[in-house]
Structure formats: structure tokens, C-alpha cells
N, C-alpha and C positions, 0 to 999 in steps of 0.2 A: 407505478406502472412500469414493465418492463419494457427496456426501448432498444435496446442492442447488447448482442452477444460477442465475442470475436475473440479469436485466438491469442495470445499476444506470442506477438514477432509471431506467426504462425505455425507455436511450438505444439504440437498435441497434448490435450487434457490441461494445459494452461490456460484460463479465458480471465477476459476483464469483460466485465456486468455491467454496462451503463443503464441506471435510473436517473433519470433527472438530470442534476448536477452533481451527483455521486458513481465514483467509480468502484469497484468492487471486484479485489484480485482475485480468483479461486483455481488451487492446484487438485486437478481430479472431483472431487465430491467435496475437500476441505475448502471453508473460505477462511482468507488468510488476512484480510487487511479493505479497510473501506476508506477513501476519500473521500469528503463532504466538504467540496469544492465551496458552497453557498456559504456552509456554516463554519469555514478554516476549523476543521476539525479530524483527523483520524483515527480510524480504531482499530486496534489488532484483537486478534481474536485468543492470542496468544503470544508467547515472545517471538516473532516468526524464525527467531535459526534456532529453534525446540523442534523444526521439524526437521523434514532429512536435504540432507546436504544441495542438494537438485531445488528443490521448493523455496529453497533460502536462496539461492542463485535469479531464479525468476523472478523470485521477490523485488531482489536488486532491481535487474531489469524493469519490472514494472515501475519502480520511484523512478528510473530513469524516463523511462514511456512518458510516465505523469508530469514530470517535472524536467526535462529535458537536462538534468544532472544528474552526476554519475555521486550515488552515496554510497556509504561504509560501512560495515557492519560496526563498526565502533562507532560513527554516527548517529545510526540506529540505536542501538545500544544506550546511547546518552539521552535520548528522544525519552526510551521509553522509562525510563531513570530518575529523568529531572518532567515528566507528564506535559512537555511541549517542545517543539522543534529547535524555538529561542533563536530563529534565522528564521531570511526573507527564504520561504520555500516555494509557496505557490502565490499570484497576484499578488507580490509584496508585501505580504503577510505571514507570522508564524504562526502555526499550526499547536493545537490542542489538541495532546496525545493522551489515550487512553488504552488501557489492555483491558481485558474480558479476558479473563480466564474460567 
């Protein structure tokens, strides 16, 4: 069930999707990235800097939003590489990464 919508940082056409305990970045009509807070688990839907330069930027932003840290795309990049965070990211716990391409 859908429970809130909202802009992040009240940027236009950027929104995060709260279900549940899952969060869900989406730039325009693409979604780009799901956190599943419950199940320490993330998904990309894709590499997220495959998309344009602006998208990958919010991106950032949003793991910061979510996780009140500032990441990198070279941390990113190693996430989705080695298929888990392998650090304390959210509630002291590492995250199991996946891509969906």
C-alpha cells in the first residue's frame, strides 16, 4: 500500500516513495533504487550513474536523505561490485545489494 509521496529536498520530478518500511528513489517516470529498511536490503534498477549526470547527483542525495551520510560514487560502485555494502549503513547493519538490469 502506498503511504507517501514527496519530493526529495523539494527538487521537481525527483520523489521518494514510502511503502512500508521501504523507501523508493524515482527521477521523472524512472525508478532508480529501493531500500528495504526491514529486510537490510537494496536494489538498483540499474548501475545508477548509467543514467544522466543530474539523476546520479540526486541519487547521491537520497543515500544521504536515507542514511544521513554523505557516499561516493566509488562507494557505490564497490556496493554494487562486491553484491553488499560490507559497512554499518543503516541500523547497524550491512546491506545486500542487488542490480536488476
Amino acid at each position: 500500500m502506498l503511504s507517501r509521496v514527496s519530493n526529495l529536498n523539494g527538487v521537481k520530478n525527483q520523489f521518494i516513495i514510502t511503502e512500508n518500511t521501504t523507501d523508493i528513489f524515482q527521477s521523472y517516470e524512472t525508478l532508480i533504487c529501493e531500500i528495504h529498511h526491514a529486510s537490510a536490503f537494496i536494489i538498483f534498477y540499474k548501475n545508477p550513474f548509467e543514467y544522466s549526470a543530474t539523476t546520479s547527483k540526486h541519487f547521491l542525495n537520497f543515500l544521504e536523505f536515507e542514511t544521513g551520510r554523505k557516499y561516493t560514487r566509488k562507494e557505490v560502485e564497490r556496493w554494487i561490485k562486491n553484491g553488499n555494502t560490507g559497512e554499518n549503513f543503516l541500523y547497524n547493519t550491512s546491506f545486500d545489494v542487488k542490480v536488476i538490469s
